[in-house]
C-alpha positions in Angstrom: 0.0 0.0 0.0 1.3 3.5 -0.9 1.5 6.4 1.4 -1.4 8.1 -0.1 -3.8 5.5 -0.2 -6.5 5.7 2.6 -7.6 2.5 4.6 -11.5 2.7 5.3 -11.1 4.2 8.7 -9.0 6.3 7.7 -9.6 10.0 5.6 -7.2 12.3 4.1 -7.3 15.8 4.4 -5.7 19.7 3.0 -5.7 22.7 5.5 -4.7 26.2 6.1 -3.5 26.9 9.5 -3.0 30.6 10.5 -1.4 30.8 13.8 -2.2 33.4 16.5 -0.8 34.8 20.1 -2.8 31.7 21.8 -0.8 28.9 19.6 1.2 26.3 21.2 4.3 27.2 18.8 4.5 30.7 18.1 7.0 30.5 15.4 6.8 28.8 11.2 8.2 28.3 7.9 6.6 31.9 7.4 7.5 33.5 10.4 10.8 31.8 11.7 11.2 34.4 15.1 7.4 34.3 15.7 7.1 38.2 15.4 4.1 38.7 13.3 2.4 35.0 14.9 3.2 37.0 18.6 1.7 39.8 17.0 -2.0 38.1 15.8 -4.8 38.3 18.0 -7.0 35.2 16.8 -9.4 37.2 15.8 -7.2 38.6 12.7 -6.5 35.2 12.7 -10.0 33.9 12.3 -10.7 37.0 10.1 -7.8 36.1 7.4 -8.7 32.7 7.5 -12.3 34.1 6.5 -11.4 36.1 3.5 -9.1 33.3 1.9 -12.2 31.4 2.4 -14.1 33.3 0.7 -11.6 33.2 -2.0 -11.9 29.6 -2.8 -15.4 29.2 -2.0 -15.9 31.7 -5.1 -13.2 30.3 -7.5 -10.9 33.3 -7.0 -8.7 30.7 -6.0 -7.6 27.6 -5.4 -7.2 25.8 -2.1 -3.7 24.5 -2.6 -2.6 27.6 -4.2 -3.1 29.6 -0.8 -2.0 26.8 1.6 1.3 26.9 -0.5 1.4 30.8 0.0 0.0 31.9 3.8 -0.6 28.3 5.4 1.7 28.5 9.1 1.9 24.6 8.5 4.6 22.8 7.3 2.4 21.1 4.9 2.1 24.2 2.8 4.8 23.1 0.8 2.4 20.0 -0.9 -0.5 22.6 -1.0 -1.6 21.6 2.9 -1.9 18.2 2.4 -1.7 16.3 5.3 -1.7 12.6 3.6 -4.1 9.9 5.2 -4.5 9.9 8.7 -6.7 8.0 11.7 -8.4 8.8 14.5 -6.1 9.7 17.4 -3.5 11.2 15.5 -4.7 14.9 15.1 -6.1 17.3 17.7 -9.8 16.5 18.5 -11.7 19.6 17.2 -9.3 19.0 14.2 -10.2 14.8 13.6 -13.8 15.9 14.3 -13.8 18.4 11.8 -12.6 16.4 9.2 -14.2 13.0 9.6 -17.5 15.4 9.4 -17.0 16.5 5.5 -17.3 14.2 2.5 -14.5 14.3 0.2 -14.0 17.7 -1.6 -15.7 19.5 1.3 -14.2 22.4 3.1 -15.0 23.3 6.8 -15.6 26.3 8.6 -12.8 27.8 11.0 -11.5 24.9 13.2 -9.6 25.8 16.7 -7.1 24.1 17.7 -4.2 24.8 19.9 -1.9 25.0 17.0 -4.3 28.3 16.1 -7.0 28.7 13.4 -7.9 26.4 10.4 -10.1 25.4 7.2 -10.0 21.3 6.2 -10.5 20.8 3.2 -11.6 16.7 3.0 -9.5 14.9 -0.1 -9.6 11.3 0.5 
């Protein structure tokens, strides 16, 4: 079995994490020193996270196009995807979240304590 193949308890999911004063790690690929994360109140957060939304909800872009550009993940390098994953493995308002949408489905804003996210459902 490949990496990317999902079992059937498993799904496989994209997201765009924007990180704020109240995240765990206050630094990422974007933001090395943490100055402008230390700087974000999670409600710019929450209201950046809205507007890319908006976005790709109307075509003005595409999902992986802005993970690659303003996701605070790691995983914005392969357009936020995360691979396949199973329950357990990701925070719980996160796994919820996901296992909720059916496969090209994206979410509303997520918290989490890495800060604020939109799942988009792939697999």
């Amino acid at each position: 079995m490949s990496a990317s193949t999902t079992t059937a308890n498993q799904v496989r999911a994209s997201h765009i994490l924007i990180k704020h004063q109240g995240s765990r790690r206050k630094a990422s690929w974007k933001d090395p020193e943490g100055q402008v994360i230390m700087n974000t109140t999670r409600e710019s957060a929450v209201s950046q996270l809205k507007s890319l939304y908006d976005d790709i909800v109307s075509g003005k872009a595409k999902f992986e196009d802005i993970a690659s550009r303003s996701s605070d993940c790691s995983s914005a390098k392969r357009g936020g995807d995360l691979g396949p994953f199973g329950r357990g493995q990701m925070q719980k308002p996160f796994e919820e979240a996901a296992y909720a949408l059916k496969v090209g489905e994206i979410s509303d804003i997520v918290d989490t304590d890495s800060g604020v996210h939109i799942i988009k459902r792939t697999g």
